[in-house]
GULUM-989498 format. One record per residue: residue in one letter; x, y, z of N, C-alpha, C in turn. Coordinates in steps of 0.2 Angstrom, whole numbers, plus 2048, in hexadecimal, padded with zeros to 3 digits. Atoms other than C-alpha are relative to their C-alpha. Example, Ala and Ser with C-alpha at 12.3 -4.5 7.8 and 13.67 -1.06 7.14 Angstrom:
! GULUM-989498
  residuo  nc1  nc2  nc3  cac1  cac2  cac3  cc1  cc2  cc3
        a  804  7FA  800   83E   7EA   827  804  806  800
        s  7FC  7FA  7FF   844   7FB   824  7FC  805  803
//
This chain:
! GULUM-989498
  residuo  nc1  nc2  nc3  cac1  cac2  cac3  cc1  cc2  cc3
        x  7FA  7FD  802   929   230   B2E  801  802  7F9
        x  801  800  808   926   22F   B1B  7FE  807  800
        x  803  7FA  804   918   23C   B1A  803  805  805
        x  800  7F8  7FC   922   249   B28  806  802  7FA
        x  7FC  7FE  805   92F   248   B1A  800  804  7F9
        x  805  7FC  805   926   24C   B0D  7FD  807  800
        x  806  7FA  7FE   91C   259   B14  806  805  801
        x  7FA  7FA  7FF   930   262   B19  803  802  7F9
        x  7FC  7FE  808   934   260   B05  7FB  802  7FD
        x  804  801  806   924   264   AFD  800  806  7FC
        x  800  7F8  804   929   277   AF8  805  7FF  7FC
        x  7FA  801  808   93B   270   AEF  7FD  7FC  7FD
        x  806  803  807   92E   263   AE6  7FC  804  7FE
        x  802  7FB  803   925   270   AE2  803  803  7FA
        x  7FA  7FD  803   930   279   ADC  806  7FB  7FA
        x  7FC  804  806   93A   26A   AD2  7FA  7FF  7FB
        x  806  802  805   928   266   ACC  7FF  805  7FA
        x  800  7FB  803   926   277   AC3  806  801  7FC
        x  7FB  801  807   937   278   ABB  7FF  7FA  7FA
        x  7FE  807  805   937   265   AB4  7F8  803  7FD
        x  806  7FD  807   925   26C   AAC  803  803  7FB
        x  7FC  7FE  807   92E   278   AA4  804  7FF  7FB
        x  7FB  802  805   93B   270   A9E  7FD  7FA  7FB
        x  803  804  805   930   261   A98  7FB  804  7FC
        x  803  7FE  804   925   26E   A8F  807  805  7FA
        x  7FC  7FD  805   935   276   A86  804  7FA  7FB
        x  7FD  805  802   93F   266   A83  7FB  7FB  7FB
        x  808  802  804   92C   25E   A7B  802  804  7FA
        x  801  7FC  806   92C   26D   A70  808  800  7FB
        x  7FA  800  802   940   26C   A6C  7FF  7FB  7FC
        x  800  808  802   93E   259   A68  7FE  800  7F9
        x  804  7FF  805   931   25D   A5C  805  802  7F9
        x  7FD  7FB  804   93B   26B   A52  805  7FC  7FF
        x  7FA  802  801   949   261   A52  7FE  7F9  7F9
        x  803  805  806   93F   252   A47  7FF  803  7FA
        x  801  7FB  808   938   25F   A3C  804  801  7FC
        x  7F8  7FF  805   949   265   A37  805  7FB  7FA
        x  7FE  804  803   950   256   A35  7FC  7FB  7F9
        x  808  800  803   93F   251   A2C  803  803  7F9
        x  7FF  7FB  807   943   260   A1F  808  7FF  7FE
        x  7FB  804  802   953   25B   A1D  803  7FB  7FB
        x  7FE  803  804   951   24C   A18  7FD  7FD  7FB
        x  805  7FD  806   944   251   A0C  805  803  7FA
        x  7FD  7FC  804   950   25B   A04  804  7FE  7FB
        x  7FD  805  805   95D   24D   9FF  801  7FD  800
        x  800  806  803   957   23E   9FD  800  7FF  7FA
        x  802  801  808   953   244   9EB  807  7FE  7FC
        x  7F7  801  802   968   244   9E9  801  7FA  802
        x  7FD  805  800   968   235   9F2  805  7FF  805
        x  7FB  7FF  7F9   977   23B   A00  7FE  806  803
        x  804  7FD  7F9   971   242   A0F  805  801  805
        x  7F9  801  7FC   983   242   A16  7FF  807  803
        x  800  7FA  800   985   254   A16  7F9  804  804
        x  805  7FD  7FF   973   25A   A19  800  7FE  809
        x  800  803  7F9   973   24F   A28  805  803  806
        x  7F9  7FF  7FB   984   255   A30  7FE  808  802
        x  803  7FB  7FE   97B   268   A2D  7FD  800  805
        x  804  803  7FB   96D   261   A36  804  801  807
        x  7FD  802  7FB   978   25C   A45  803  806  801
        x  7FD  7FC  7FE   981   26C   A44  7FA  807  801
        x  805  7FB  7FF   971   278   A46  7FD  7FF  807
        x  800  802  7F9   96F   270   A56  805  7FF  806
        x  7FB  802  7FD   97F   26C   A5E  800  804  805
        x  7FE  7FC  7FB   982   27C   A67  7F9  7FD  807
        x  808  800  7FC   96F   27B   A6F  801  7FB  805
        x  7FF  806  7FB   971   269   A75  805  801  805
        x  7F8  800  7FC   982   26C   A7B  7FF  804  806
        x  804  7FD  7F9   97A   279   A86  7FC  7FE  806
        x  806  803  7FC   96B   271   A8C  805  7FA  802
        x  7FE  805  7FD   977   260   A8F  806  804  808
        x  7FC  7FC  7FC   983   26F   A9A  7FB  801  805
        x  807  7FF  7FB   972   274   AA1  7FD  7FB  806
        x  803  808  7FB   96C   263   AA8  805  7FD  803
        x  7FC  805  7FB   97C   25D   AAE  802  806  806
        x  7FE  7FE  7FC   97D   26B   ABB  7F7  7FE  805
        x  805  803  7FC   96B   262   AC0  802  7FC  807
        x  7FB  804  7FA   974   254   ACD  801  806  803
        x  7FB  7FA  7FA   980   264   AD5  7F8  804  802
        x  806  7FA  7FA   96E   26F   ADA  7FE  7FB  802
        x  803  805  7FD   964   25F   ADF  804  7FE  807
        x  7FD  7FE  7F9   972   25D   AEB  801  805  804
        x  7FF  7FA  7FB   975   26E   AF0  7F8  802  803
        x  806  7FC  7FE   962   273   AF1  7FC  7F9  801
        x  802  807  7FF   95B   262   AF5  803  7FC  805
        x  7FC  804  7FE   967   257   AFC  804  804  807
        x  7FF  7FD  7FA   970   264   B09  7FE  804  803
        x  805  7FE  7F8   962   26D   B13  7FC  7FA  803
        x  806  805  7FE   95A   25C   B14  801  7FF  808
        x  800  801  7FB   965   258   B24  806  806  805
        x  7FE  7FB  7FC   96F   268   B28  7FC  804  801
        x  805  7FB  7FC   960   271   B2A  7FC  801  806
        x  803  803  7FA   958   266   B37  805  802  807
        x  7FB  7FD  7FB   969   26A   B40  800  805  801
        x  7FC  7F7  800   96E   27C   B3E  7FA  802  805
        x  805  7FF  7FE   95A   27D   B45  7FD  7FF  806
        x  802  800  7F9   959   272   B52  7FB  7F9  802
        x  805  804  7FD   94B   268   B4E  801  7F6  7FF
        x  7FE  807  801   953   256   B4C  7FF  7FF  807
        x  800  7FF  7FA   953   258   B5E  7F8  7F9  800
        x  807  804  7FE   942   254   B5E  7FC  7FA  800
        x  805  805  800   93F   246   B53  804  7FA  805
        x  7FB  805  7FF   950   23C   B5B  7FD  7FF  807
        x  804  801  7FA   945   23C   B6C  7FB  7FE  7FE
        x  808  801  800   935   237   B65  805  7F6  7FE
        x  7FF  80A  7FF   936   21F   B60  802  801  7F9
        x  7FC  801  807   93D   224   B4E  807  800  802
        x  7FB  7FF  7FE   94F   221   B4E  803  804  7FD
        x  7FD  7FC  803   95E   22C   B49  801  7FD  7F7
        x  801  801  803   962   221   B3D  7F9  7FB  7FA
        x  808  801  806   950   21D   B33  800  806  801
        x  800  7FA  804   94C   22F   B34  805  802  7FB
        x  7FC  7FD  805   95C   233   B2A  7FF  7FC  7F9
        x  802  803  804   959   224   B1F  7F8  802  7FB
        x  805  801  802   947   227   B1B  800  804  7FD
        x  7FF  7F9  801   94C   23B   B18  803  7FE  7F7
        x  7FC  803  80A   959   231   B09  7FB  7FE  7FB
        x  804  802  806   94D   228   B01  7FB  804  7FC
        x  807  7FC  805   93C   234   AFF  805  804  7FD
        x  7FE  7FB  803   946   241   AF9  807  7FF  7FA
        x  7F9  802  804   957   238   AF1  7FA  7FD  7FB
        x  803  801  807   949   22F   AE5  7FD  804  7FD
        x  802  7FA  803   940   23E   AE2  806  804  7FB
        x  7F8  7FD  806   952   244   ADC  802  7FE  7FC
        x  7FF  802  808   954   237   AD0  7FB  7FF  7FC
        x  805  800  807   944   238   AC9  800  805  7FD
        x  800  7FA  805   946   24C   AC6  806  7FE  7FB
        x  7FA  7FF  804   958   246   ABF  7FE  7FC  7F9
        x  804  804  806   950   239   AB4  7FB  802  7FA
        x  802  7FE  805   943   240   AAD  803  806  7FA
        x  800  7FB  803   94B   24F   AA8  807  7FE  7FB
        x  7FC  805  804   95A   242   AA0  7FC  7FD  7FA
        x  804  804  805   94C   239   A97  7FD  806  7FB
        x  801  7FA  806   945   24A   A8E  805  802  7FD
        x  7FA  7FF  803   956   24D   A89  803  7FE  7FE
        x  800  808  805   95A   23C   A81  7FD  7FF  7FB
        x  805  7FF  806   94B   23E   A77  801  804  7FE
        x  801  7FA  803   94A   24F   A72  807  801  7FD
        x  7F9  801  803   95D   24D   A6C  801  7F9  7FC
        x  7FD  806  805   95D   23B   A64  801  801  7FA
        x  7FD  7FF  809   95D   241   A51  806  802  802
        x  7F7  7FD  801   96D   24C   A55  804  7FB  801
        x  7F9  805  7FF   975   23E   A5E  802  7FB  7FC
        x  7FD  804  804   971   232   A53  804  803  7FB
        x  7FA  7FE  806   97B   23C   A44  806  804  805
        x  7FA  7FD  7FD   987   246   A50  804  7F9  803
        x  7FF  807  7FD   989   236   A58  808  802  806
        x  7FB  7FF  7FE   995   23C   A65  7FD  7FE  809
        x  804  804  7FA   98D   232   A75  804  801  805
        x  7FC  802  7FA   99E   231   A7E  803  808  801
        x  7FE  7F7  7FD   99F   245   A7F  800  801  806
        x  800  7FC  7F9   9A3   24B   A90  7F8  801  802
        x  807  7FC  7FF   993   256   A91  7F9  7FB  7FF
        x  804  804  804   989   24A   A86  7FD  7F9  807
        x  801  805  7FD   98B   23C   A8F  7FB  7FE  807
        x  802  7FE  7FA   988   241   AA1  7F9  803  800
        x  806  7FB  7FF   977   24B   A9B  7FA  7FB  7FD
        x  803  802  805   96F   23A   A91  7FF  7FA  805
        x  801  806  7FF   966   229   A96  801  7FF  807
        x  801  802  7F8   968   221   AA9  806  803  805
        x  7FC  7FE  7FA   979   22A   AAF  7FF  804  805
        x  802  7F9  7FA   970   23A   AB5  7FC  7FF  806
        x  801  803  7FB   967   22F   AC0  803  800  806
        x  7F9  801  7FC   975   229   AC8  805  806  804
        x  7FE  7F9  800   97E   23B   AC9  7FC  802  806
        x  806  7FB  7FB   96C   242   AD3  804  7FB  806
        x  802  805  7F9   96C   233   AE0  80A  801  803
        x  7FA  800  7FD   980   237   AE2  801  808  802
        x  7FF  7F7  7FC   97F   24B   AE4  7FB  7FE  805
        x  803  7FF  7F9   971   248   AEF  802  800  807
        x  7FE  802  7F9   976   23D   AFB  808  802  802
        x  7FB  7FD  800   987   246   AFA  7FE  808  804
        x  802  7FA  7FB   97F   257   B00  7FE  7FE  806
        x  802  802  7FA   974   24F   B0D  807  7FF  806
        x  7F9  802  7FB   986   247   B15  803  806  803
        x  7F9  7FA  7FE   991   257   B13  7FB  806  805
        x  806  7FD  7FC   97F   25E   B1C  803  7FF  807
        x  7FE  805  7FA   982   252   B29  805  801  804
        x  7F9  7FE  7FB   993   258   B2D  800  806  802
        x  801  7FE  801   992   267   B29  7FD  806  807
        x  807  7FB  7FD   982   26E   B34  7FE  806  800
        x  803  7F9  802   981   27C   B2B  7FF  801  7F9
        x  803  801  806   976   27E   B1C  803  805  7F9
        x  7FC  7FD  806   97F   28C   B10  807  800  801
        x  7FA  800  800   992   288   B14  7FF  7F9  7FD
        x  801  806  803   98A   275   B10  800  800  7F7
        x  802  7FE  808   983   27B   AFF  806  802  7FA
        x  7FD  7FE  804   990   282   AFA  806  7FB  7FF
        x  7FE  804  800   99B   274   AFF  7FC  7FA  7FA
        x  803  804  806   992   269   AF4  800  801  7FA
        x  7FD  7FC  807   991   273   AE5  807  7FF  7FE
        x  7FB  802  801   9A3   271   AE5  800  7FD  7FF
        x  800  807  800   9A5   261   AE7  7FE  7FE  7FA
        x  802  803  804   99B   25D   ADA  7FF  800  7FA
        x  7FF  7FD  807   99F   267   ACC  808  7FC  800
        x  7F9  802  800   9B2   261   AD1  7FF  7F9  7FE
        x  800  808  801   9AD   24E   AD0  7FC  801  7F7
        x  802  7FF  805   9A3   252   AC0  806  802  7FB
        x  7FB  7FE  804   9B1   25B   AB8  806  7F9  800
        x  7FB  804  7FF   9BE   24C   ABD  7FD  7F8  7FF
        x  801  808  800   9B5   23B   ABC  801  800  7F9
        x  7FF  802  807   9B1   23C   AA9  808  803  7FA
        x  7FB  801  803   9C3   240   AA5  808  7FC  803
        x  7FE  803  7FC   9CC   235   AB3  7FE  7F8  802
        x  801  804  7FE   9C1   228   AB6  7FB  7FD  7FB
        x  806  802  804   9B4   226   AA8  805  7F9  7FA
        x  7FD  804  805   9C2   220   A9C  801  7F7  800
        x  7FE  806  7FB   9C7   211   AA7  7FA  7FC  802
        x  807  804  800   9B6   20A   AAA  802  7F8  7FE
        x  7FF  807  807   9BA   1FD   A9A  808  801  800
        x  7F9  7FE  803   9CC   1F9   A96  7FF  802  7FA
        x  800  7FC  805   9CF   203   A88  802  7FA  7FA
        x  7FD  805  805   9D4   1FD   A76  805  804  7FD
        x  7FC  7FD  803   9E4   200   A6F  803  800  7FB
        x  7FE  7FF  805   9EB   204   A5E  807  801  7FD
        x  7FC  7FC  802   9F9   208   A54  800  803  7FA
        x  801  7FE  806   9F7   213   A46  805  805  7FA
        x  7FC  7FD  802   A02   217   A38  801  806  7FE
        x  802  7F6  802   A06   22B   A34  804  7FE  7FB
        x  7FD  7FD  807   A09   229   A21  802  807  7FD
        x  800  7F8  803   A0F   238   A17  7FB  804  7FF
        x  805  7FB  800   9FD   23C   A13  7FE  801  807
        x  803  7FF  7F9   9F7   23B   A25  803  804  804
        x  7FE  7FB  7FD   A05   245   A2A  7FE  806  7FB
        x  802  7F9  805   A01   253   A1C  7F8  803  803
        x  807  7FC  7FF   9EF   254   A24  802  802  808
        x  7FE  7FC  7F7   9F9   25A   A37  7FC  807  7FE
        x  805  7F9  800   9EF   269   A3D  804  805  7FD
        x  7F9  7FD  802   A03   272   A39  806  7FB  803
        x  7FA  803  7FF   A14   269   A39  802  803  806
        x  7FC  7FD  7F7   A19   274   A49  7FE  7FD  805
        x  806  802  7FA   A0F   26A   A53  800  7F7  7FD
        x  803  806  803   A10   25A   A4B  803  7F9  803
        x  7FD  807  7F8   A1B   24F   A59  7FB  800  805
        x  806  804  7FD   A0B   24F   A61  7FB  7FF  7FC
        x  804  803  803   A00   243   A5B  7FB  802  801
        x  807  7FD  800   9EF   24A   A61  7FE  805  7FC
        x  804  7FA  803   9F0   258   A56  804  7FE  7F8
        x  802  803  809   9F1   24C   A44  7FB  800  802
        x  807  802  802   9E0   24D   A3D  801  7F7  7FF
        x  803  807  800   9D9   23D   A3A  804  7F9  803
        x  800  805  7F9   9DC   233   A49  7FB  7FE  802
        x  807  805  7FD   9CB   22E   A4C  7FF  7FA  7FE
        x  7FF  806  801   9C6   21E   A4B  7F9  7FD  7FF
        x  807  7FD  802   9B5   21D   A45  7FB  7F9  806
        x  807  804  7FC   9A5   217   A50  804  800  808
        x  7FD  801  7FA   9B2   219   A5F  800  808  805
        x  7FD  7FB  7FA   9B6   225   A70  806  800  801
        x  7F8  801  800   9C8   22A   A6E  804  802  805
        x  7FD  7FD  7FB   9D0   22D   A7E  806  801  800
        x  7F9  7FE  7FF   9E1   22F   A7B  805  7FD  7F8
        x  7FC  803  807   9EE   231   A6C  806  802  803
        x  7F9  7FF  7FC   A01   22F   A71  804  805  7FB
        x  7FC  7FF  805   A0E   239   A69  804  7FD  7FA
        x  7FA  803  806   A18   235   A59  803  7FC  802
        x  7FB  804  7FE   A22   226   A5A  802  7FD  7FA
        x  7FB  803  806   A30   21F   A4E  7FE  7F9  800
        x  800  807  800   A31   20E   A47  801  7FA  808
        x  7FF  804  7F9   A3A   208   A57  7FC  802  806
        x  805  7FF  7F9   A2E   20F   A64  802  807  803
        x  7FE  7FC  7FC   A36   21F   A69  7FA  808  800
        x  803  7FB  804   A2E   231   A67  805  804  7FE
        x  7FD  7FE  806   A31   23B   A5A  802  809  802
        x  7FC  7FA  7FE   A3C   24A   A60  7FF  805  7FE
        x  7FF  7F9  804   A3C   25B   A5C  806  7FF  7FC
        x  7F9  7FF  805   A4F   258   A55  7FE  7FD  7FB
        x  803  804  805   A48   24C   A4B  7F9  803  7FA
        x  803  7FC  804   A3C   257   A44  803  806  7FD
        x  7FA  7FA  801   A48   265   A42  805  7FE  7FA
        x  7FC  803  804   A51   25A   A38  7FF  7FE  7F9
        x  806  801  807   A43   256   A2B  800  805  7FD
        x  802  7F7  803   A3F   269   A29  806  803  7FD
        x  7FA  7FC  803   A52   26C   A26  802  7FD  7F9
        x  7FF  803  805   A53   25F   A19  7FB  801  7FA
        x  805  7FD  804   A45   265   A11  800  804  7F9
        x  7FD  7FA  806   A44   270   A02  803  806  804
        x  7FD  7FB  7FF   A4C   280   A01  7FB  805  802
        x  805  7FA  7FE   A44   28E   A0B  7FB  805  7FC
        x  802  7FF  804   A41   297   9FE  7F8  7FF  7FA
        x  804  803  801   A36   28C   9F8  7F8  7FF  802
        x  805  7FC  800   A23   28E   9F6  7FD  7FB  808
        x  801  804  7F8   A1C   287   A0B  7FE  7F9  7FC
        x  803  80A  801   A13   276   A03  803  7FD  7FE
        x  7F9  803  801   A23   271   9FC  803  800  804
        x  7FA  803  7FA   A2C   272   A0B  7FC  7FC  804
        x  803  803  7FA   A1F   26B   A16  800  7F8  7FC
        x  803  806  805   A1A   25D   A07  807  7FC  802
        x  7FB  803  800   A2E   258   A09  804  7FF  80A
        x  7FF  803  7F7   A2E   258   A1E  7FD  7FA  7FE
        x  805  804  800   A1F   24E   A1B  803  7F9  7FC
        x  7FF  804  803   A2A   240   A11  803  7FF  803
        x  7FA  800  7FA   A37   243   A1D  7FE  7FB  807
        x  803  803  7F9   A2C   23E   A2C  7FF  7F8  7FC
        x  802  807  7FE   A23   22F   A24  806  7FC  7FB
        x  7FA  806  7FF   A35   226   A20  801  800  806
        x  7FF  802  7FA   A36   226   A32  7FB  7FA  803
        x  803  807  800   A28   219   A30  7FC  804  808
        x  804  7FD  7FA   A1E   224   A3E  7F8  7FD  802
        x  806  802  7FE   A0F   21F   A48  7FE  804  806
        x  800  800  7F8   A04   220   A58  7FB  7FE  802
        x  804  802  7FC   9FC   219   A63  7F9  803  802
        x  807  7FC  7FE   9E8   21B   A66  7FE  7FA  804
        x  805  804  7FB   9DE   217   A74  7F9  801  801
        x  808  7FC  800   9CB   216   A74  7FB  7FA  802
        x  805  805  7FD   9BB   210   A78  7FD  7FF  7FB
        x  805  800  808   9AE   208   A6A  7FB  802  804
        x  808  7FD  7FE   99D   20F   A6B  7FB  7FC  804
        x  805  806  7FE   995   1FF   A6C  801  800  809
        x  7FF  800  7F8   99A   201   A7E  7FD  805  805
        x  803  7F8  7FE   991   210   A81  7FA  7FC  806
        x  806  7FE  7F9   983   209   A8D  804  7FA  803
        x  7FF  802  7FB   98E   1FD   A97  804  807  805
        x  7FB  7FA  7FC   999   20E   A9B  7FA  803  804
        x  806  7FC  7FB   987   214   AA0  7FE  7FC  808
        x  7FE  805  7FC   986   205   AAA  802  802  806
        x  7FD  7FF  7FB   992   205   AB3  803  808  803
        x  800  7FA  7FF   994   218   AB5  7FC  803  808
        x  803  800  7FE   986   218   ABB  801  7FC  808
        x  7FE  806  7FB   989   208   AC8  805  806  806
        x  7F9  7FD  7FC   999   212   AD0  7FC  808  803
        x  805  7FA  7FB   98D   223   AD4  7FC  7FD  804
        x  803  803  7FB   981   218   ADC  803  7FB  806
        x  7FC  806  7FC   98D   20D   AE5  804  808  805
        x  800  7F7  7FC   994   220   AEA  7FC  802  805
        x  804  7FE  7FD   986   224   AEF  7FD  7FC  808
        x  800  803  7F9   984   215   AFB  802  7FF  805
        x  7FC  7FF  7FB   991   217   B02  802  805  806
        x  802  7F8  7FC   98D   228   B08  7FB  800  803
        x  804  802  7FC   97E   222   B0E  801  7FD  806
        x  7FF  802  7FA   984   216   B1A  805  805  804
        x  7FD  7FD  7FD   991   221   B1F  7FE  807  803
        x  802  7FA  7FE   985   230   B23  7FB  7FD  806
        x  802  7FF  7FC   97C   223   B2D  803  7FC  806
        x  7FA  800  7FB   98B   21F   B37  801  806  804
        x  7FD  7F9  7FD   98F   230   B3A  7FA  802  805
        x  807  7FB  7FD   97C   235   B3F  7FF  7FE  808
        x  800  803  7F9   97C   228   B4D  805  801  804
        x  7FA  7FE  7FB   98C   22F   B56  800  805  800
        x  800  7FA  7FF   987   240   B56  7FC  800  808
        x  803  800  7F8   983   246   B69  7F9  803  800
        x  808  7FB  7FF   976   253   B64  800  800  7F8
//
């Protein structure tokens, strides 16, 4: 039953084998260039002694690139399922020939199981390795861009993409299963898993870890660095709310002394007391800005610290595998109550 499975996938391993060549002789060659740089780099100012700037260059001469290749890889899982995962068991349907093997002394459910495993492992090792060359070949940047908890980033680096493969997989295989027809399957799945992609890391990823929560004062100078005072009763758009070495998931609006937020009227009120119109814009803003921080204004940050970065992988991971099981048993509940 192993080698008849095998022998039905070996033209999409083929075919996966042939891309992941190219990608690990691009991502190798990338890797390299990327040491080089930062190599010349830091060639350049150690003689000065700070490397601050040279380095943050560094990390921006690359940003776009990664950010690409991390957008690239993470639509790896969504084809795996679509092109792997849902002709494995709609095919045999739509075709006919399941017929055949559910009369021979294999049963309904081992055939479907043993279909999961050869080919669902084969999925997380295409999704792995191609995780693994793109952890490497990107570590200088991360180390100084250090932005681990990025959306894109995160999902494209270390054991999550794993996880991900064996959960698109065994996700097409099912909606295969129901389905019994292989491009209305495909397509379904693609969906799905661009929608779960798009909504877990900003619905569910947060919440993994209780968050930590802050309160942080908005002095007159902290309010003078808002992006613009028209905008400055929301708190997300004051510069320097970050919190360093951290993943900031949320910052609340302006709040007065006693806990309330801080109103439009109540800004209206600032601006009118402000200088005289007339008067040059940084004078009136500089004297809102006095106006605000006697209201003794704050706001609340919420975030994750970095250090926490591989239990979120963890457990990230855990929950797409536990998905994934779940969909298993349940595909081979479904398979043994079909009539034909």
């Amino acid at each position: 039953m192993i080698w008849m499975s095998w022998r039905q996938f070996r033209a999409q391993a083929l075919a996966g084998i042939v891309a992941l060549a190219l990608l690990t002789a691009y991502l190798l060659h990338l890797g390299l260039d990327i040491r080089e740089a930062r190599d010349g780099y830091l060639a350049q100012c150690r003689p000065q002694g700070d490397c601050t700037q040279a380095l943050a260059q560094f990390a921006t001469d690359y940003e776009n690139l990664l950010l690409f290749l991390a957008g690239l890889l993470g639509l790896v899982p969504a084809l795996l399922g679509m092109f792997w995962g849902t002709p494995l068991i709609a095919r045999e349907l739509e075709a006919g020939t399941h017929r055949l093997v559910w009369n021979q002394s294999v049963t309904r459910r081992r055939w479907l199981l043993v279909k999961l495993l050869v080919v669902g492992i084969a999925s997380m090792v295409a999704a792995g390795l191609a995780s693994l060359l793109l952890t490497w070949a990107a570590s200088p940047v991360d180390a100084v861009a250090d932005a681990r908890f990025s959306t894109v980033v995160f999902g494209a680096r270390n054991i999550a993409p794993i996880a991900y493969a064996a959960f698109a997989f065994v996700l097409g295989a099912v909606v295969g299963l129901l389905t019994r027809r292989t491009l209305p399957a495909m397509a379904m799945t693609m969906l799905a898993i661009l929608v779960i992609q798009f909504a877990e890391p900003n619905l569910v990823r947060p919440h993994l870890m209780p968050p930590v929560t802050i309160d942080k004062a908005m002095t007159e100078d902290a309010i003078n660095e808002a992006r613009g005072l028209g905008s400055i009763t929301n708190g997300a758009s004051v510069k320097g709310l970050t919190i360093p070495d951290a993943w900031v998931t949320d910052v609340s609006d302006l709040r007065t002394s006693d806990g309330r937020t801080l109103d439009s009227r109540t800004f209206d009120d600032c601006l009118s007391a402000s200088n005289d119109p007339a008067a040059p814009a940084t004078g009136r803003f500089g004297a809102a800005a006095r106006c605000l921080g006697d209201l003794n204004l704050h706001v609340a940050i919420t975030y994750q610290p970095y250090h926490r970065y591989w239990p979120f992988q963890v457990l990230e991971s855990g929950l797409y595998l536990l998905l994934a099981g779940l969909l298993t048993l349940f595909g081979l509940w479904r398979i043994q109550r079909r009539t034909t």
